[in-house]
C-alpha positions, 0 to 999 in steps of 0.5 A: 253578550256582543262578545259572544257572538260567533259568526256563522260557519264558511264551510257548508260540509265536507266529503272526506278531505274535500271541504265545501265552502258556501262562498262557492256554493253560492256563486255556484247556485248564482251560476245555476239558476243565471243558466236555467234563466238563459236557457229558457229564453235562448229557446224563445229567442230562436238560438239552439237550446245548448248555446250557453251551455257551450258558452259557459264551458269558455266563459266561466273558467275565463270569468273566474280567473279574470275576475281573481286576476282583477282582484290580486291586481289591485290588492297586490300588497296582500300577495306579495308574500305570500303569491301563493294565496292569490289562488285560495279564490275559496276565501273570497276576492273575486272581482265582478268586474273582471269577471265580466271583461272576461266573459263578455270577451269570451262571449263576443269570440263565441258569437263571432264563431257560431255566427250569432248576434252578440247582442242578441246574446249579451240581452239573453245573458243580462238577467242572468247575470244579474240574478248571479250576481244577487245570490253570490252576494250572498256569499260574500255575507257568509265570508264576512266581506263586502261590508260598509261603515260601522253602525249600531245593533238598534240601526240593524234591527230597525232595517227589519233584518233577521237575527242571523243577518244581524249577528253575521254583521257583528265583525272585528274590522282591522281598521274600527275594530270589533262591531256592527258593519253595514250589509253592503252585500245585502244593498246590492243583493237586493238592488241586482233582483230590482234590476233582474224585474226590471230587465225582465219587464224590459223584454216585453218592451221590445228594445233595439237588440243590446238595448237590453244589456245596456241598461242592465250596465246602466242599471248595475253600474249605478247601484255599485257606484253609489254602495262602493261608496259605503264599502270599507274593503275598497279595491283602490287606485292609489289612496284616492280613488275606488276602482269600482266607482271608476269603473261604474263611471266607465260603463255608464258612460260607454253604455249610453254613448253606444246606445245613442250611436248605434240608434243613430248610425242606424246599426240597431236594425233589429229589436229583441222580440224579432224572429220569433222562434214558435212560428218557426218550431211550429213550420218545421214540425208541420214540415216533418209530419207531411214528409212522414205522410208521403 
């Protein structure tokens, strides 16, 4: 009966001779909804309301293509035939690591130029991030990547799983072969939303600025390192080493040595939930109906 099983459709529909894959819709959506969550708070936060819309017409192409870039880089054997499959980017293979060198890289420029704090900005973005990469995720689920070591049906369904999510996990691995793989792609879809409550709470407790997008790289970095670890479809270093555990180590790392340091060397001289905008909408508008009056 196993055998039977059919994975459920990469494509969500198609328009004519254009075919619309859930791969990209679903980052897309992760996109969407990381915006609108930016948005709302960019306005809280004192920034014009078009920041990241301006912010993303840069940063998402650049992320895209840094994130594709990072992957090919490290899965070039896959490629060497055939280059020109390195853009099928609809088949999956686009590496949240690169993406975010490539985004905050855009960020910092983008900051520098309108003359905005770029850690004001990263701590906006951080949630937002996160909650894209928890539905992108998803994703890869509909692709059949990002899985881990072969277990049993029983194993799955005593996770409380529903049955799509069951039989979409029934997969014909080059290496193990046809079977039930561990949803690593759900482990950390659910590890980036307790880390979206977390940086959310972490609002309201009024940290340094950047405080709040360090921890989400302390937060994200810890859950890759240890769900890499289960992962079969590795991004490698020679035969040893797994380029996202060594990453999550770099980031850790970096995070809390610039946390420490910017503390220190008294460079953290504002704390997120100052300057608060209503105060100022509020003057502004006052201002504008007494100028009417006169």
């Amino acid at each position: 009966m196993e055998e039977t099983i059919q994975p459920l459709s990469r494509i969500a529909f198609e328009l004519g001779p254009i075919t619309v894959y859930w791969y990209g819709l679903l980052i897309g959506l992760g996109v969407v909804v990381g915006y609108l969550l930016a948005t709302r708070e960019t306005e809280k936060r004192g920034l014009p309301k078009d920041t990241f819309a301006d912010l993303l017409i840069w940063a998402l192409p650049i992320a895209i293509i840094s994130a594709r870039l990072y992957y090919v880089i490290f899965r070039w054997e896959h490629y060497v035939d055939n280059p020109l499959k390195a853009f099928a980017i609809w088949e999956g293979g686009l590496a949240i690591h690169g993406g975010l060198i490539g985004g905050v890289a855009t960020a910092i420029v983008f900051a520098k130029r309108r003359g905005i704090s770029i850690w004001k900005l990263l701590d906006i973005a951080a949630p937002s991030i996160i909650v894209a990469q928890a539905i992108g995720r998803w994703g890869n689920f509909m692709n059949q990547e990002v899985y881990g070591g072969p277990v049993s049906r029983e194993f799955l369904e005593n996770l409380m799983l529903p049955q799509f999510i069951i039989n979409q996990m029934y997969i014909n691995d080059p290496q193990f072969g046809l079977g039930y793989y561990h949803p690593t792609f759900l482990y950390e879809s659910i590890w980036n939303l307790l880390g979206l409550a977390l940086l959310l709470w972490l609002r309201r407790v009024n940290l340094k600025e950047g405080e709040i997008f360090f921890s989400y790289v302390i937060w994200y970095s810890i859950g890759r390192f240890m769900i890499e670890g289960m992962r079969l479809d590795n991004l490698m270093i020679g035969d040893m080493l797994r380029t996202a555990q060594i990453m999550s180590i770099v980031l850790i790392v970096g995070a809390v040595v610039l946390w420490v340091y910017r503390r220190k060397a008294g460079l953290a001289t504002k704390n997120y939930l100052d300057e608060e905008p209503k105060a100022k909408t509020t003057t502004n508008h006052t201002k504008g109906k007494k100028k009417k009056k006169k």
